[in-house]
N, C-alpha and C positions, 0 to 999 in steps of 0.2 A: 596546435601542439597535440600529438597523440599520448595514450594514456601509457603507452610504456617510456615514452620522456616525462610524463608526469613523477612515474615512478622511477625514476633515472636519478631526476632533480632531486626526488626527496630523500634519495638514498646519498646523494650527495653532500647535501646540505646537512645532513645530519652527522657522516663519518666528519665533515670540516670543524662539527659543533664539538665532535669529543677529540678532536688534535688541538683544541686551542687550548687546552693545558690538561692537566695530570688531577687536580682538585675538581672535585665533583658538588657543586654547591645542590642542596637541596629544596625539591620545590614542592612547597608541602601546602599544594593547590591542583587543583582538575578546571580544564578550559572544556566545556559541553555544550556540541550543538546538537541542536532539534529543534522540534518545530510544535511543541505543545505549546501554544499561546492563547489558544481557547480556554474560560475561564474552569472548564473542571479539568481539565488537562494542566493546567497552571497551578491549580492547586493538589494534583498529583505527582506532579515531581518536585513540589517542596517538601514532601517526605522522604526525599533520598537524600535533599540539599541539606535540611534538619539534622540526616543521620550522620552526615558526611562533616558537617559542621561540628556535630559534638563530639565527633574524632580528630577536632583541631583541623581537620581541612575544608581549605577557601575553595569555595566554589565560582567559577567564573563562567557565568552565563552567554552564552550566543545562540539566541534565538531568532529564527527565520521563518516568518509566517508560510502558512502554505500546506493546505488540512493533508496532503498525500505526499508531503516531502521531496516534491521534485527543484522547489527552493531551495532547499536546503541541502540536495546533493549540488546543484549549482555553487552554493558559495563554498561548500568543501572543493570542490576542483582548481578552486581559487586557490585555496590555502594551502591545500598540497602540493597545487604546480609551484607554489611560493615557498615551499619548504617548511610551512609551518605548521603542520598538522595540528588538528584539536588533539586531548587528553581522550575521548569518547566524543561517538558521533552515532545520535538514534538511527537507526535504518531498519528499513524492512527488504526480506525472499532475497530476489536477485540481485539487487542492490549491495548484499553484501558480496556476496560470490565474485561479483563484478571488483569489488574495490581488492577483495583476497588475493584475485590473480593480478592483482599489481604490486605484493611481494608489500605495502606497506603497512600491512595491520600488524598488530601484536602478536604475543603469544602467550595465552592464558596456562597452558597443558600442567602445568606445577599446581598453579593454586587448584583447576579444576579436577586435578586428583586427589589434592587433600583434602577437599570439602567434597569430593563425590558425586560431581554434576551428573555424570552418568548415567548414575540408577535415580535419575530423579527427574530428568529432563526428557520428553517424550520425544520419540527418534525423529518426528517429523519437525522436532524443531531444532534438533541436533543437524539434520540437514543443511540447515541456514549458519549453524552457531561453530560450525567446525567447518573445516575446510583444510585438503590432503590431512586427514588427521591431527591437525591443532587446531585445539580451542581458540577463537578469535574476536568472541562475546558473549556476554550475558543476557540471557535474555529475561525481559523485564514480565510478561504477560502473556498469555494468549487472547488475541480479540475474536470475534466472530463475527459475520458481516450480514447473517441470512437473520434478522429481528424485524418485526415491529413495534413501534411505542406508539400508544395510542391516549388520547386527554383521558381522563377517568371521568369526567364528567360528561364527555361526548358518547363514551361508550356507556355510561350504565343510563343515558338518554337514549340509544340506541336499543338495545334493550336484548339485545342478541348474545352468544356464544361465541369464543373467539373463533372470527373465520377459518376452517381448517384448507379451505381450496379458495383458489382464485374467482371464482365463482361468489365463494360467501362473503371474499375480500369488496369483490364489487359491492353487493347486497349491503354493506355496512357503510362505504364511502357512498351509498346513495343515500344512506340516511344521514350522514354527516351535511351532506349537500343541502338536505333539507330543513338540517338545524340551523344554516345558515353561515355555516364556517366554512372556510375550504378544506376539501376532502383529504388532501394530500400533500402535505409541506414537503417541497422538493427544493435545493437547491441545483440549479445548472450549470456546473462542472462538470468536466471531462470524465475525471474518475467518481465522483455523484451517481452519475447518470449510468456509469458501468457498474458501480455497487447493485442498484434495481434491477439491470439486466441483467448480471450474474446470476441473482437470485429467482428471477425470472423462468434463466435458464435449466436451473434445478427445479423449481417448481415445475415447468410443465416439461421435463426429459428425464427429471431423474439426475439421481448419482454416475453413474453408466453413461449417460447419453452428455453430462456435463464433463465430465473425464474424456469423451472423446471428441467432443469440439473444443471446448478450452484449453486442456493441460496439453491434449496430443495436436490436437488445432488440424482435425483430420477435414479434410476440405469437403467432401460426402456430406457431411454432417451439419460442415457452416453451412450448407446450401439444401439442407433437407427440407421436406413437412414443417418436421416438429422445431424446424430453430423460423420459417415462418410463423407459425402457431406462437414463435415467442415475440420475434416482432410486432406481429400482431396486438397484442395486448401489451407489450409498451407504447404504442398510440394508444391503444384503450386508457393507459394509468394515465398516460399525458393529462390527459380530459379533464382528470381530477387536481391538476394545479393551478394554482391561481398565475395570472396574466405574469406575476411580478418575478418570477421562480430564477430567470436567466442570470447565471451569476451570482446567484446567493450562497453565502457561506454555509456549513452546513449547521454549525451551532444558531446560525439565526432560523434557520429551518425547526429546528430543535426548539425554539423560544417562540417559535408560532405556537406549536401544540400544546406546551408550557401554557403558554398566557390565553389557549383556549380559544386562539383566531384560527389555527385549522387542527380537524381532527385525530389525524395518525402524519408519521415519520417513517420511510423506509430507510434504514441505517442502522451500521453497527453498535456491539455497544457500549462505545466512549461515549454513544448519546446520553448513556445512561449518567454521567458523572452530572449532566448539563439540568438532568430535573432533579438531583440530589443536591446540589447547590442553589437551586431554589424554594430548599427543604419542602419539596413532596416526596411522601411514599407509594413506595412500587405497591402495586396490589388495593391500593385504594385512590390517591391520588392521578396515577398513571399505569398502564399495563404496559407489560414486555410479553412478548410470544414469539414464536418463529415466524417468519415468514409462513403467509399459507403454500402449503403445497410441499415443503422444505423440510417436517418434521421428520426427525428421526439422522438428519444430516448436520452436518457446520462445514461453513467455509469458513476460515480462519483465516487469519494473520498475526502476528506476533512481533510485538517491538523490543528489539535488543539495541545493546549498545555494544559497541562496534569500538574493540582498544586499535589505537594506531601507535607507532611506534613516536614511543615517545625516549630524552635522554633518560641516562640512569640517574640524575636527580629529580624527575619527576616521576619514578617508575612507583614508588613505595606507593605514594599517592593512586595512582589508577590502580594498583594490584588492590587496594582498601577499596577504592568504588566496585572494582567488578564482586569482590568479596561482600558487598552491601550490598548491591543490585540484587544477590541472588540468598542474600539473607532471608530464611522464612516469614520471621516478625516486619520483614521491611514487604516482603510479597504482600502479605496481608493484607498489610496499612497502605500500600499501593494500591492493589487494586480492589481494594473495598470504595477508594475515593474515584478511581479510574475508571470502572464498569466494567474492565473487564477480569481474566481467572488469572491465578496465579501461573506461571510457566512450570511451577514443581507440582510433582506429582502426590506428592509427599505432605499437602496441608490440609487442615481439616475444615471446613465447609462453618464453623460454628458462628465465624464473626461476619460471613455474609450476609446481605438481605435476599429474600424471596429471588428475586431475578439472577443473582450473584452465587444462588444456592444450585437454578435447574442450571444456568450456563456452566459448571462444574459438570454435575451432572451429565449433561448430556454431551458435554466434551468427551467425559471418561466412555460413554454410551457411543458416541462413532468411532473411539479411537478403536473402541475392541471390536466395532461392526464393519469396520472398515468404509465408515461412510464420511469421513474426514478427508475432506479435499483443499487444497491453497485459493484464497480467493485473487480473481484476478485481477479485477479493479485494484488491490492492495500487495499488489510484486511477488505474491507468492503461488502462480502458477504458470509465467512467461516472462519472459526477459524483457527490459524495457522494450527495446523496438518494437517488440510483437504483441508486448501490451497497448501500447501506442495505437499502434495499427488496429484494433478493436475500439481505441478510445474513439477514436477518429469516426469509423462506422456507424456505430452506437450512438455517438451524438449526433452525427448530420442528421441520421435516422429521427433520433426522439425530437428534436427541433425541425423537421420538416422539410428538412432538407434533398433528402429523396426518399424514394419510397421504397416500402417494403421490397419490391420486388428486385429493386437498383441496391438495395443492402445486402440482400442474397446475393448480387452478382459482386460485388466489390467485398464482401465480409473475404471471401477465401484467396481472392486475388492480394487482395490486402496482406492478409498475413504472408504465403507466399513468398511476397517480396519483399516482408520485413526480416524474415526466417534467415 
């Protein structure tokens, strides 16, 4: 079934919902899928379920594991080809755009004039959160993908400065190595393994040089020097994981360095929710930093919720979620427990911690230096297929699959024919 009979059905099934009579019963409940099932992600969206509760509505949970949401756009194609759409549905970048031009989401444009999304939402996320000029979600956070987390007791055994290049990154995962831990908690996922290379890729090219192989996908560039220079040392980081990494989750990655069995995490930072719910503190128990090589950039992503056309007696209801989603007090409380910034621009830094404080920070510091780019492992610099087509590269690559030089030839062919 193609996606414009998806959107066919569900245009159908819904004018048949409101011919079945004249009386409009009200449904003063929100059916929300997503895919936060990780324990600090689970405990950050029961501060919208909390809010939304004590405004008298039932929340009705459908959750879909699956750390990059490709689950979870799976069972929504179900439910739309079925006519059943959810109340909201988390997604991220092109995920949304994609589901927009099937004519079946919402429309926010009322409420997000009265409350003033506009001067308060940052254009690059207005990108994702509108579509032909209506509003069609709220967006919950902004994440960034270019961090490290590092044990605090590995590193102040290490005895070093946070690495600022790849170079000192090594110099400190040697000395992890000789503490006896493993250097590098990775899980081996698709999109995993693309988060590191992303970051990689900005690390040793640049802002510039990662704009023109990732967002413009200019073939020159997948096949250059400098994007071998990065393959290259993703074999090198390989080296620093332990045997067991293939297929790991990434919160279990996150609970190596927690519990002190290996020293640093390359990952966004939702990782951060995962060692605040095992009550340590950032800046003594655990470090945050950028990426080496990456300072002064962020690749982001940002999770919104996504209205779908729902009847006009569950309208009241979802117009109150998008209206709380983007409530200040609930931003806060979100993503203080989340890790990562709020999506308005408009809060103030006081109830965050240390890590919670520079990723504000230095959000606001790329947006104005224009060193703010979509990260790609996470939908927001190519369209699925074309992200795919990278995932695909990227992992044969870091699992050994072929070699550097067979990645060069296959990275630009690849895209190419996903394009």
């Amino acid at each position: 079934m193609t996606i414009r009979m998806i959107a066919k059905l569900a245009a159908g099934t819904a004018l048949a919902s409101l011919a079945a009579g004249h009386a409009i019963a009200q449904d003063n409940s929100v059916e929300v899928l997503h895919w936060w099932t990780a324990g600090g992600e689970a405990a950050a969206l029961n501060v919208l379920k909390e809010n939304l509760e004590a405004q008298g509505i039932t929340w009705n949970d459908m959750p879909v594991a699956g750390g990059a949401g490709g689950n979870a756009m799976t069972a929504l194609r179900a439910r739309v080809t079925a006519g059943d759409s959810p109340t909201a549905v988390q997604m991220l970048g092109f995920d949304i755009r994609d589901w927009a031009e099937l004519g079946v989401v919402g429309n926010l444009n009322d409420l997000a004039e009265e409350e003033g999304w506009e001067a308060v939402i940052p254009a690059a996320l207005q990108d994702f959160s509108r579509y032909d000029g209506q509003w069609i979600a709220a967006p919950v956070n902004v994440h960034s993908t270019n961090w490290l987390w590092i044990n605090g007791d590995a590193f102040q055994a290490y005895g070093g400065g946070e690495p600022q290049s790849l170079d000192e990154l090594y110099a400190m995962l040697d000395a992890f190595e000789e503490q006896g831990i493993t250097p590098l908690a990775h899980g081996g996922q698709a999109w995993q393994d693309t988060t590191m290379w992303e970051n990689v890729v900005l690390a040793v090219g640049g802002i510039d040089f990662y704009r023109d192989a990732i967002i413009d996908a200019n073939a020159d560039a997948l096949s250059s020097d400098t994007m071998r220079e990065v393959f290259d040392h993703m074999t090198r980081l390989a080296g620093y994981f332990d045997p067991n990494f293939s297929g790991r989750d990434w919160n279990l990655a996150s609970a190596m360095v927690i519990e002190g069995d290996a020293g640093a995490q390359q990952m966004g930072d939702w990782a951060k929710g995962e060692f605040l719910r095992a009550d340590l503190t950032p800046g003594e128990d655990f470090m945050c930093m950028r990426f080496p090589g990456t300072q002064g950039n962020v690749l982001f992503n940002s999770d919104q919720f996504v209205m779908f056309e729902v009847g006009e007696g569950a309208r009241d209801a979802q117009l109150a979620m998008a209206s709380a989603v983007m409530d200040p007090a609930f931003q806060v409380a979100f993503n203080t427990v989340k890790g990562s910034v709020p999506a308005r621009t408009d809060i103030d830094d006081t109830e965050f911690d240390a890590c919670g404080k520079q990723g504000m920070a230095e959000l606001a510091e790329a947006a104005a230096n224009d060193t703010l780019a979509g990260s790609l492992a996470h939908g927001h610099a190519q369209p699925a297929a074309v992200q795919e087509a990278f995932f695909d590269v990227v992992t044969q690559h870091l699992n050994g699959q072929i070699s550097t030089d067979e990645a060069l030839e296959r990275l630009p062919q690849a895209i190419a024919a996903a394009q």
